[in-house]
N, C-alpha and C positions, 0 to 999 in steps of 0.2 A: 623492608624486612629481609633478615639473610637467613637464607635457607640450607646454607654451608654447615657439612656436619662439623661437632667441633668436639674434642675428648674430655671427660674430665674426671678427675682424681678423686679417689675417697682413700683414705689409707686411717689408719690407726696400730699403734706400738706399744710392747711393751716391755717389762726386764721380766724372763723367765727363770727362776732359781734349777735350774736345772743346761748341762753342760751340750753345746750346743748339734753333738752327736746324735744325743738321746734324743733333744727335739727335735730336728729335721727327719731324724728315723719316724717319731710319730705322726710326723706333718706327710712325708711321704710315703708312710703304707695307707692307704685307700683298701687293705683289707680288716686291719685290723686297729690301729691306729687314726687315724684322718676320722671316721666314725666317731668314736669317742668325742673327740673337738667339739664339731659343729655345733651350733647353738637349735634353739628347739623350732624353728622357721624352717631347716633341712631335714628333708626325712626321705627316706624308701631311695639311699644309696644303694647302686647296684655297679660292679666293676663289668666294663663290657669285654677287658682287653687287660692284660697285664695283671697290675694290682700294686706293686711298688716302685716309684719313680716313672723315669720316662718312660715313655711308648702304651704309659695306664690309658684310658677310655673310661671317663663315668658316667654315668647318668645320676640323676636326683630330681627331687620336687622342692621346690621354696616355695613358704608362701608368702607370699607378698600383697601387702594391704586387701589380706582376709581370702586372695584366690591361688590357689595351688595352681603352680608353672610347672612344666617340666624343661629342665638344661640336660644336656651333652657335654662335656668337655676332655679334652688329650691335655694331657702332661709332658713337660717338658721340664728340662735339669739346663738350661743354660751355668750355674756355675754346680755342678753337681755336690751335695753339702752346705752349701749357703742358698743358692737359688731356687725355688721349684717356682713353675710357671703350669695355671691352669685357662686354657685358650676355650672361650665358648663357640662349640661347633656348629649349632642349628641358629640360635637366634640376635643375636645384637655384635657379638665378635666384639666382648667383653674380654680382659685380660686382667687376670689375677693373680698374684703374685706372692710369694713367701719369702724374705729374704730376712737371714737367721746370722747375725754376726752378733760378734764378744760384745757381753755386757759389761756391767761394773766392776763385776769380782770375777776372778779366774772361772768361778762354777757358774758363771750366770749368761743367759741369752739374748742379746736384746732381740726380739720377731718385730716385723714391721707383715701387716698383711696391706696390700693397695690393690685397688681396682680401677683401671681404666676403662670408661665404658663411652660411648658414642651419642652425644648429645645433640639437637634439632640449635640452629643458631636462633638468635632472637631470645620472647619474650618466651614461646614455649619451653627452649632451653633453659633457661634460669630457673624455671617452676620445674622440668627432669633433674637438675642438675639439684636444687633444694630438696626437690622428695627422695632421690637417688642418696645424697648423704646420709638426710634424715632417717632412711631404712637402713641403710649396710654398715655405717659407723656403729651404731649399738650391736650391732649382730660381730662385729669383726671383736669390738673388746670384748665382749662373753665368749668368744669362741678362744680368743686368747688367756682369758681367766680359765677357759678349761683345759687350755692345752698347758698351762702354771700346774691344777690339780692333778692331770695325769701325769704330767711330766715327773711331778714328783711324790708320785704313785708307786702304786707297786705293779706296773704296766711295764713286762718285760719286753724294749726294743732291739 
């Protein structure tokens, strides 16, 4: 049996009709913006620190197969306007990711959101690694159809 941790990828993408300014502005306000996105599993966002781009602090609750968690995470701008990077602080040091480059048409976005999370090796892994898609895949495309509807809202960023 290997007990070695091992990483693994959930990502999901999609083309935002809206120009890629406007949406990384609402990916990266956690005050006013990032809010609106998230799908209805996150709730009781609270900014510890900041509030737009790097050096933000948030807290939240997910719930997750029916039990409310609470996460931590800091923000990070590795390419500031295409990247935002959200690092989980208290439990797993999950890493999640926005990256915001040209879509099809001049006005469009493509967003990719991915999470790299820390998986048990073996058979337990494969069954984290199955349920791990299985919850955050659906969650990541609803949160990207909402950030389609606000983007091209009347959500001034």
């Amino acid at each position: 049996m290997n007990d070695k941790p091992e990483r693994h990828l959930i990502t999901a993408s999609a083309i935002i009709p809206a120009r890629r300014e406007r949406v990384y502005s609402i990916i990266a306000n956690y005050k006013d913006g990032h809010p609106r996105i998230v799908p209805k599993q996150f709730s009781d966002m609270v900014v510890e620190q900041g509030g737009v781009g790097a050096g933000t602090v948030i807290r939240f609750q997910m719930s997750v197969f029916g039990k409310k968690q609470t996460f931590r995470a800091a923000i990070t701008e590795p390419e500031p306007g295409r990247v935002l990077v959200e690092t989980d602080l208290d439990s797993n040091g999950a890493v999640t990711t926005f990256t915001i480059d040209p879509g099809t048409a001049p006005a469009d976005s493509r967003v990719t959101i991915s999470t790299v999370l820390p998986v048990r090796g073996g058979v337990l892994g494969l069954v984290e690694k199955k349920l791990s898609t299985l919850l955050l895949r659906p969650m990541y495309l609803q949160e990207l159809a909402n950030l389609a509807r606000v983007a091209t809202g009347p959500f001034a960023a």
